[in-house]
KOLMARBA-672985 format. One record per residue (C-alpha): residue in three letters; x, y, z. Coordinates in steps of 0.02 Angstrom, whole numbers, plus 32768, in hexadecimal, padded with zeros to 4 digits. Each point is the difference from the previous one (the first is absolute). Layout:
N
ALAXYZ ...
# end
This chain:
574
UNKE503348EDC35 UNK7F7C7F978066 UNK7FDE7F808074 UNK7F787FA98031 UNK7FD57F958097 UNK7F8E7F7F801B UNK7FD07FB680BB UNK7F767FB88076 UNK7FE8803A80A8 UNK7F777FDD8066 UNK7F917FAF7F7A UNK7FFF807F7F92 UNK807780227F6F UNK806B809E7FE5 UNK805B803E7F42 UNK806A8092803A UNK803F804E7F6F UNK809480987FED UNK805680537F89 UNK807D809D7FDC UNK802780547F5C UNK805B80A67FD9 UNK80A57FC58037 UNK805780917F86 UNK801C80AD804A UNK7FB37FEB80BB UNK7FAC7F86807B UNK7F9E7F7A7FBB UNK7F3F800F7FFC UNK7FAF7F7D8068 UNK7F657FA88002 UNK7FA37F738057 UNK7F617F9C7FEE UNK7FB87F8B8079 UNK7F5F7F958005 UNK7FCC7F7C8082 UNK7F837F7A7FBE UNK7FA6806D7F77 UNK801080B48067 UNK807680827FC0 UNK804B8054808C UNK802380C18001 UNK80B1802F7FE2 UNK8014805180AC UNK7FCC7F73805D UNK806C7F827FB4 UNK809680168081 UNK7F8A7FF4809D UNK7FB97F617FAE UNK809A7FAA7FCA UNK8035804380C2 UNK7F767F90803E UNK805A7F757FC2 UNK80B9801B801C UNK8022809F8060 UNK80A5805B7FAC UNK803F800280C8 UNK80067F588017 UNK803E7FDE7F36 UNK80987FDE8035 UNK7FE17F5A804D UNK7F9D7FC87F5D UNK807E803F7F7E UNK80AC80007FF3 UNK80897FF07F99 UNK80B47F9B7FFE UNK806480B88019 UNK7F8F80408093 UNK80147F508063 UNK80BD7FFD7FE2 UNK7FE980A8806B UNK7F907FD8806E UNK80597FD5808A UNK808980827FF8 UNK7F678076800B UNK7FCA7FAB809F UNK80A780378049 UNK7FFE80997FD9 UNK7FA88085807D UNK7FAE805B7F8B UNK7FC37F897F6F UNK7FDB7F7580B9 UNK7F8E809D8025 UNK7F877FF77F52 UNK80127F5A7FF8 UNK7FC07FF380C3 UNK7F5A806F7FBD UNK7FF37F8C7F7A UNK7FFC7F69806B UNK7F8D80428075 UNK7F8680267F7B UNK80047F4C7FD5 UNK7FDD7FD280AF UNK7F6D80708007 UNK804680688090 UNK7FCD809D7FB4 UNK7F447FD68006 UNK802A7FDD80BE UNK806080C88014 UNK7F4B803A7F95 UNK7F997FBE8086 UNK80818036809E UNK800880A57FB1 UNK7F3E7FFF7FE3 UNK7FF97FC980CF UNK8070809F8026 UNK7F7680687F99 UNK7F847FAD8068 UNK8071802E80AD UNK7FFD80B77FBA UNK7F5B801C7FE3 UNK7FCC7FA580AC UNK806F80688059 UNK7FC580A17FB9 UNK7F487FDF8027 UNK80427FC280BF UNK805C80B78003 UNK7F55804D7FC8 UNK7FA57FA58094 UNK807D80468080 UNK7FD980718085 UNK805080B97FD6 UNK80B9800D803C UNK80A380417FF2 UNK804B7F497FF1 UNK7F617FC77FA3 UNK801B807F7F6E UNK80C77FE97FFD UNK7FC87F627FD9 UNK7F8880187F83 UNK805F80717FBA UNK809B7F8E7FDF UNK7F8D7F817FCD UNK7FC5806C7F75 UNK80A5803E7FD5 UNK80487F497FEF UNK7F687FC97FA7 UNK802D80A77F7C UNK809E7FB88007 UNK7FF57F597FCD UNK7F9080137F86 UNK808880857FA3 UNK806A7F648005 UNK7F797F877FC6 UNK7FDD807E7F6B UNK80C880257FD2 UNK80037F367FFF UNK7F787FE47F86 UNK805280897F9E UNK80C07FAC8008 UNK7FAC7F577FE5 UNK7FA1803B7F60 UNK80A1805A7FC1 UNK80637F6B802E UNK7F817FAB7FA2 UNK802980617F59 UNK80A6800A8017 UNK801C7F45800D UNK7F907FEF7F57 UNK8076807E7FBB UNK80B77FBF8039 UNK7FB07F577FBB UNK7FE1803E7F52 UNK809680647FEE UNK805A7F548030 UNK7FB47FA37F89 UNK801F80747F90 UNK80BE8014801E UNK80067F3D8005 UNK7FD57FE97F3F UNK809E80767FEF UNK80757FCF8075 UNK80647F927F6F UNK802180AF7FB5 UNK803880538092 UNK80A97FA77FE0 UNK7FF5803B7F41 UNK7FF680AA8047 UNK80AB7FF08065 UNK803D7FB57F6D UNK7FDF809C7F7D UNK8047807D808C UNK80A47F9F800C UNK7FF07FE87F36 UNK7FCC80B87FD1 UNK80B98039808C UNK805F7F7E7F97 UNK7FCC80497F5B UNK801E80B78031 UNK80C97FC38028 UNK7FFC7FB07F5D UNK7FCA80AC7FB4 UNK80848064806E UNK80707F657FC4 UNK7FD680137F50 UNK803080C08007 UNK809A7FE8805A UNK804B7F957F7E UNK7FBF805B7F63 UNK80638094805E UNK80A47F878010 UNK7FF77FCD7F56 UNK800780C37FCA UNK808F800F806B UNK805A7F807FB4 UNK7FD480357F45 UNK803580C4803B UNK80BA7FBB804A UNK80267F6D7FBB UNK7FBD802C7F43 UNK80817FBF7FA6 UNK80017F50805A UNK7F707FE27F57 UNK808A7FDD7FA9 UNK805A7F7F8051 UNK7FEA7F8A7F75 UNK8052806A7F98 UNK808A8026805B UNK80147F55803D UNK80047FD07F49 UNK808880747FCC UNK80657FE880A5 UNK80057F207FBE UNK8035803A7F62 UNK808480748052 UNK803F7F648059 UNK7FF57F9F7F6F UNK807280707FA4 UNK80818026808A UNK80057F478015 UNK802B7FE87F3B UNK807C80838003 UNK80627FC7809B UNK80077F5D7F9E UNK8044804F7F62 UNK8080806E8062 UNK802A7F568059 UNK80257F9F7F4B UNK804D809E7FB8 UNK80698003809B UNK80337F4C7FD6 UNK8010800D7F40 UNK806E80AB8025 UNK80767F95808E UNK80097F777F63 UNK8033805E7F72 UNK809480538067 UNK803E7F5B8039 UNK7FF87FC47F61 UNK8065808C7FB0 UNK80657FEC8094 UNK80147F4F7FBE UNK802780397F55 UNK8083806B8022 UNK80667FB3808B UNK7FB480548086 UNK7FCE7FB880B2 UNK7F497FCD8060 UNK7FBD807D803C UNK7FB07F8F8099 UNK808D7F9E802C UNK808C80777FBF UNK806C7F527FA4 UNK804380077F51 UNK7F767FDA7F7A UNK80397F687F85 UNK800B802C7F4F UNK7F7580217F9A UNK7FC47F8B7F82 UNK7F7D800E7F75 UNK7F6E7FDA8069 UNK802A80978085 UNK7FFC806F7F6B UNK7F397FB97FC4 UNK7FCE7FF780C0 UNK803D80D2800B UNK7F8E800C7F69 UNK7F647FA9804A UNK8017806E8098 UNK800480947FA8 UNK7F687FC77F99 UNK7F9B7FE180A9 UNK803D80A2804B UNK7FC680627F51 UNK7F5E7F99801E UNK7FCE805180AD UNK800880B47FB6 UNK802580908063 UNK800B8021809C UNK7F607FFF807D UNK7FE680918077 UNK7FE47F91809F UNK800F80A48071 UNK7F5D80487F9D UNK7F9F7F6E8019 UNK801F7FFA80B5 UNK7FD480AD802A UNK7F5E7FEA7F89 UNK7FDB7F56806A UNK8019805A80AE UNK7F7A808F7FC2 UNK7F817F907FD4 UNK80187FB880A6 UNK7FDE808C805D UNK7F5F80227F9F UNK7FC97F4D800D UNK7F7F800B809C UNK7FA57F5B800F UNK7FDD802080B5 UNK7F8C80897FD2 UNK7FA87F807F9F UNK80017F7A805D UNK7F9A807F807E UNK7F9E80357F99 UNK7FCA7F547FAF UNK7FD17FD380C5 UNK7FA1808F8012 UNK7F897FE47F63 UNK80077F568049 UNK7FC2803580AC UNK7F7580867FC1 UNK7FC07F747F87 UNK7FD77F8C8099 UNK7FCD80988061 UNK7F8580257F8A UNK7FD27F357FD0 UNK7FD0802480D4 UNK7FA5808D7FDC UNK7F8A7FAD7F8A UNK7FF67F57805E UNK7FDB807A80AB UNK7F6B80667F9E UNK7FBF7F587FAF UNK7FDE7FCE80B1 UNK7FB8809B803A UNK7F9C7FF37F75 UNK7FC77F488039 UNK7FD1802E80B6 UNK7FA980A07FD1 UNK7F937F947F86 UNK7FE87F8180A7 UNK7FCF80AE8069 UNK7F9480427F7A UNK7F7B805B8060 UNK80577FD080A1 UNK8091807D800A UNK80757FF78089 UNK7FC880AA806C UNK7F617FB27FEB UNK803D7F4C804F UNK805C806E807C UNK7F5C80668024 UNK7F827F5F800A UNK80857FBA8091 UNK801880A48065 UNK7F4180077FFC UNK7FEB7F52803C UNK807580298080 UNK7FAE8099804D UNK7F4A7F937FFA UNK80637F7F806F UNK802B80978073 UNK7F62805A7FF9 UNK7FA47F68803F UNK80947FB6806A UNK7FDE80C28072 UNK7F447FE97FF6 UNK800C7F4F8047 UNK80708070808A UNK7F7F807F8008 UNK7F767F7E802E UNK80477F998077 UNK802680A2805E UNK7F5980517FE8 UNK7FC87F438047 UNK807580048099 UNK7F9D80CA8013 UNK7F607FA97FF5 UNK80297F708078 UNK8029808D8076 UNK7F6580647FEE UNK7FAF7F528018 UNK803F7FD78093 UNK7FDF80B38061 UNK7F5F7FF47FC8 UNK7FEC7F588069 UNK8063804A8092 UNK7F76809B7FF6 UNK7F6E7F857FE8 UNK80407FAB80B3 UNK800F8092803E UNK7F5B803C7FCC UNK7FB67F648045 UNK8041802180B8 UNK7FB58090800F UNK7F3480338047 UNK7F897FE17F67 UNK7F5D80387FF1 UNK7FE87F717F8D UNK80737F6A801D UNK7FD57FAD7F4C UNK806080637F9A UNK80AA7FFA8089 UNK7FDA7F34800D UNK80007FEE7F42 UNK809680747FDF UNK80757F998098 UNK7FBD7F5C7FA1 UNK8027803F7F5F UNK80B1801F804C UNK800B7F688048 UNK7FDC7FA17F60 UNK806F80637F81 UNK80847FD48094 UNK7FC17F347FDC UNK7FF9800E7F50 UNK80A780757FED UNK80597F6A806B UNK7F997F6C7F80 UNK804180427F78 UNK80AD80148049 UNK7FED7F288023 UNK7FBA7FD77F66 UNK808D804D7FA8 UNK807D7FA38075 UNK7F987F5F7FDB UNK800F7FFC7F54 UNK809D80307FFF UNK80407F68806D UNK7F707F9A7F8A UNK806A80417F5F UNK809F7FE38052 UNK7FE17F478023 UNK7FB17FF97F54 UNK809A804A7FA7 UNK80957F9E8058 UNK7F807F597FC9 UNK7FF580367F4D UNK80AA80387FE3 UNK805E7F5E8055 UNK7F877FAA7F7D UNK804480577F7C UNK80B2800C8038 UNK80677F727FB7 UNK805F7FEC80AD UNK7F8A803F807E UNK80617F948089 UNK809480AB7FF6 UNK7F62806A8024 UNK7FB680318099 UNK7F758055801B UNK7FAC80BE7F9D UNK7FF68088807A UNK7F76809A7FDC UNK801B80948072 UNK7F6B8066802B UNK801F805B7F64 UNK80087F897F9A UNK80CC7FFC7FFB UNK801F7F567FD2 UNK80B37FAD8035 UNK80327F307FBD UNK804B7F9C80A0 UNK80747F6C8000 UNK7FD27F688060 UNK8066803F808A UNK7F89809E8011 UNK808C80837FA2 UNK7FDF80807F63 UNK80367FB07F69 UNK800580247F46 UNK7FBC7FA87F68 UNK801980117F4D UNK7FA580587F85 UNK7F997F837FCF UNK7FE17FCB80C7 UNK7FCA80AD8012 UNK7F8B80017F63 UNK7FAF7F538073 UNK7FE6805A8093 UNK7FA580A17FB3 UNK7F837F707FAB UNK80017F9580BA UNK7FC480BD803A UNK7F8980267F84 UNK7FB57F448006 UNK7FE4801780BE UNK7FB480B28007 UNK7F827FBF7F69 UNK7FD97F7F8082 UNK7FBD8060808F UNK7FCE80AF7F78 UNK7F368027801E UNK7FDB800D7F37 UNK80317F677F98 UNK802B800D7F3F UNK80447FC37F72 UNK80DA800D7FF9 UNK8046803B7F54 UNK80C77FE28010 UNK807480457F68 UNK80AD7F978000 UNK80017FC880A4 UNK80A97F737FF0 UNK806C80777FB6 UNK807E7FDD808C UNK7FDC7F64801A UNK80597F4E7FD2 UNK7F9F7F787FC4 UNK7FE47F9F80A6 UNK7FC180A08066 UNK7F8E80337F65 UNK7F9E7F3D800A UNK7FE9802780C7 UNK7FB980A57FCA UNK7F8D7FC87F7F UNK7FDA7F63805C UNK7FF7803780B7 UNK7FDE80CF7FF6 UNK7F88800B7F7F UNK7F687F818011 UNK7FF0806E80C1 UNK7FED80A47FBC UNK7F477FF97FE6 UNK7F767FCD7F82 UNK8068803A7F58 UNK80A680247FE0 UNK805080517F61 UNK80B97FF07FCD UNK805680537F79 UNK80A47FA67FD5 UNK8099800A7F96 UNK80557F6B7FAB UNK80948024806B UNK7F877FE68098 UNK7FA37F647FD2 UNK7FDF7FAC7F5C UNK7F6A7FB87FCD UNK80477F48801B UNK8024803480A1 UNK7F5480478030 UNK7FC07F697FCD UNK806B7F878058 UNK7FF2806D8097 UNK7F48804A800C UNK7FB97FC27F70 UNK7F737FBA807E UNK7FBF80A58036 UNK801580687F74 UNK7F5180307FC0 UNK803680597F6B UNK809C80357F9D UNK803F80747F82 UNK808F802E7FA1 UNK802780B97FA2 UNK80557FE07F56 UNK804E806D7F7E UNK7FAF7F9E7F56 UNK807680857FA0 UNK808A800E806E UNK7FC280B1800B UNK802A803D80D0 UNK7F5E807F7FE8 UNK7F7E7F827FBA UNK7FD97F8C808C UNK7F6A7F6E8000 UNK7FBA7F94809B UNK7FEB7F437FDE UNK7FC77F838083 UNK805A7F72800E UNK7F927F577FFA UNK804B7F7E8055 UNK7FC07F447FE8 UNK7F967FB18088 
# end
């Protein structure tokens, strides 16, 4: 991939061009080319001449995006990030070009008060002091040397942690794939131990229950036992009944008595004699007698062999391994899924990128430590060296130059120690006045607002009217990090261009006009936003800052493809 930039700066036009390739199997290979007007500048020169331009120290103030400004002012409460942020801003104000030329006054105060010690008379006192003069002047310049060494390796390490964050960026979407395949690969090894746990219960129920197979069977032959005691219970009944019939009848026939009610029978006639006949004839019909007692005892065995529990257990079982397994495959298609998202990207990887990111954070987080120590060493060192100097100077000369000039020398890193010490304080009330104006124009209440306090290190705190902490939403916040920025790019020594990437994110309509209408037109001589549809339509920016918009574009998919992306301008009628 490539990209290629076009600008003007100081009347002469710049194409920077870069590119990577070799994504597969290691770090990319990078390239860059650079040519000002019709000279093609040497590759190692390109960062001190793009430096020239926009120092990457003060970058921060010239680009930024929506998700760094949404922290912005969380960092500036916070000790340590209010600490890097602090360096940053004093870049910005130029006050390290003001600590070069103190520290270059205290090189000055060193080497006039070693030539004063040189023009001494001999003495005990004399050499003490010459002696600690040299030993402080050894001394700080240790410290001035282990600086430029934890500045230069702060230097790399900072280019580092910034790669490696880029870098884990463009994968943090599959960092929650990765969580996702761990959880899915420990569901899908229970599913396995699932699987073999009921392939094992299904063998015990085939190896104790193996003749529950044929419940059909027997549930077949135990209806038609049923059936049968059933028919012969009604044919016992009706030869019961035909038997009870005939007898009174014969009873009947020859003068005998009921045998229910136990009262003479009349005399027969001819139809008693055909009715006894039919009887008989229905009686002779049934056949012989049915065991009833056999068919009971077969009906009872069948029912002790009949086991539809077993197989109603069983049938749930199959039922429960089949959807164990329909889990199985639905689990592994999704594993499948994510580790085609992964790819190259596998989750130890992921894992490794962030822990690496991590320990560049710390790395640089204890040099930062390590330098403003080694500073506070050096400020020491610094400061007995004056005390010697004044010392020096008090005593007999044989040459009173070099004592003068060392006690002046003294005298003005004191001055210039102290300027720099009230310039800082200046601005800072400056930016303070600057950011309560900026953000109470932005606000869209600014009457429940009081006023932006900046501590000396830059700890910011919101006021009510009535002179009290108070919070402010999100969005309010997001306000008050641009009312910040807006003011320090008011009083910063180096001017630039501002490149913002989704700067309204938080923002509802109202507070997004006062930003675009208010913040923008002050930041300086060009200002570049990059803007969702969410953020701000192009209706919108037209209605709203249509007037000093000098050019616009829009990135389009023409085949709804996410990886083929093309710029067009937008022409707007006159």
């Amino acid at each position: 991939m490539s990209v290629t930039l076009q600008f003007t700066a100081d009347e002469k036009r710049y194409d920077l061009h870069r590119s990577a390739s070799g994504f597969v199997g290691g770090a990319p290979k990078q390239d860059a080319d650079l040519r000002i007007d019709s000279e093609a500048i040497a590759g190692s020169r390109i960062p001190a001449e793009i430096g020239n331009l926009l120092h990457p120290q003060i970058a921060d103030f010239f680009l930024f995006d929506g998700e760094l400004l949404e922290r912005f002012f969380e960092r500036l409460r916070s000790t340590d990030q209010r600490r890097e942020i602090r360096n940053s801003i004093d870049r910005v104000l130029g006050v390290p070009a003001l600590q070069r030329a103190y520290d270059d006054i205290a090189e000055m105060t060193t080497a006039a008060s070693l030539a004063a010690a040189k023009s001494m008379k001999a003495g005990n006192e004399r050499t003490k002091v010459e002696g600690d003069l040299k030993r402080y002047g050894d001394q700080s310049a240790s410290v001035q040397k282990d600086l430029e060494a934890l500045h230069a390796k702060l230097g790399e390490v900072k280019l580092d942690h910034v790669a490696k964050s880029d870098e884990l960026r463009s994968v943090e979407a599959l960092k929650e794939d990765a969580k996702q395949l761990e959880h899915l690969e420990a569901r899908l090894a229970d599913l396995k131990k699932d699987d073999e746990a009921g392939k094992v219960a299904l063998q015990a129920f085939l190896t104790d229950g193996w003749f529950a197979v044929a419940v059909k069977g027997v549930s077949e032959a135990l209806a038609r036992a049923r059936t049968e005691l059933e028919v012969a219970e009604l044919q016992r009944d009706q030869r019961d009944r035909l038997l009870q019939r005939i007898r009174t009848l014969e009873a009947r026939i020859h003068g005998g008595n009921c045998e229910t009610c136990g009262q003479g029978l009349p005399a027969p006639d001819p139809a008693v004699y055909e009715e006894r006949e039919t009887a008989r004839a229905e009686l002779a019909a049934l056949g012989g007698t049915v065991d009833v007692r056999s068919i009971i005892d077969r009906e009872r065995q069948l029912q002790r062999v009949l086991d539809e529990r077993t197989v109603k257990l069983y049938r749930e079982r199959v039922n429960s391994l089949q959807r164990a397994r329909l889990a199985r495959t639905e689990t592994q298609r999704e594993i499948d899924d994510i580790n085609g998202r992964l790819a190259e990207h596998s989750a130890p990887a992921i894992r490794s990128l962030a822990a690496t990111v991590e320990q560049l954070r710390r790395v640089q987080e204890d040099l930062e430590n390590k330098i403003e120590k080694r500073s506070v060493d050096l400020q020491v060192f610094q400061a007995e060296l004056g005390r010697l100097a004044t010392r020096l100077s008090r005593l007999p000369s044989v040459d009173p130059k070099p004592a003068a000039l060392s006690a002046f020398y003294g005298y003005l890193g004191d001055a210039f120690e102290s300027s720099i010490q009230e310039y800082r304080n200046n601005v800072r009330e400056a930016v303070e006045l600057d950011v309560t104006a900026q953000f109470k124009r932005l606000i869209r209440d600014p009457l429940a607002y009081g006023d932006v306090k900046i501590g000396a290190d830059f700890d910011m705190h919101l006021l009510d009217p009535h002179g009290r902490e108070r919070q402010t939403s999100e969005g309010g916040r997001q306000l008050l990090a641009l009312a910040f920025i807006g003011a320090l790019k008011q009083v910063a020594v180096r001017g630039g261009p501002v490149i913002l990437d989704s700067p309204l994110g938080r923002l509802d309509k109202e507070h997004r006009v006062n930003v675009l209408r208010t913040w923008i037109p002050q930041l300086g001589s060009q200002a570049s936003l990059f803007v969702q549809s969410g953020e701000l339509t192009e209706q919108e920016a037209a209605k709203v800052v249509g007037d000093i918009v000098g050019a616009e574009y829009r990135l389009v998919r023409p085949d709804h493809d996410p990886e083929n992306v093309a710029i067009q301008r937008v022409e707007r009628a006159s």
